[in-house]
C-alpha positions in Angstrom: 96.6 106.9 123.7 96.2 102.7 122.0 96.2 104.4 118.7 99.3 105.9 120.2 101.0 103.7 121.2 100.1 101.2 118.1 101.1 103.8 115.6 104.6 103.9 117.8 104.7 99.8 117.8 104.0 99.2 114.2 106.8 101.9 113.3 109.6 100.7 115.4 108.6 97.1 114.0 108.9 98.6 110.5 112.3 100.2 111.3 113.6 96.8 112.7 112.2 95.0 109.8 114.1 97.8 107.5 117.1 97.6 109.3 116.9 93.5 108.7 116.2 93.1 105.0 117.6 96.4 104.0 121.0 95.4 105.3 120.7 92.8 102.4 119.1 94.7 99.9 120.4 98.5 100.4 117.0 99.9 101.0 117.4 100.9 104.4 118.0 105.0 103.3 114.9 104.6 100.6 112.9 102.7 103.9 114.2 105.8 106.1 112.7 108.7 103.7 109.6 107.0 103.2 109.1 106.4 107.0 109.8 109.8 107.8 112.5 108.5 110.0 
């Protein structure tokens, strides 16, 4: 259930990040695919 819910945590944080600096640098689809997302 931690690991869960960790796991869950560190991906939105990831996504956010993404969603951040990919606006700048146009990774966000690259971030997405690798993700899984």
């Amino acid at each position: 259930m931690v690991n869960l819910a960790v796991m869950i945590g560190i991906v939105v944080g990831l996504s956010q990040m993404a969603k951040t600096i990919g606006l700048q640098t146009k990774y966000v689809p690259l971030l997405n695919l690798t993700l899984g997302i």
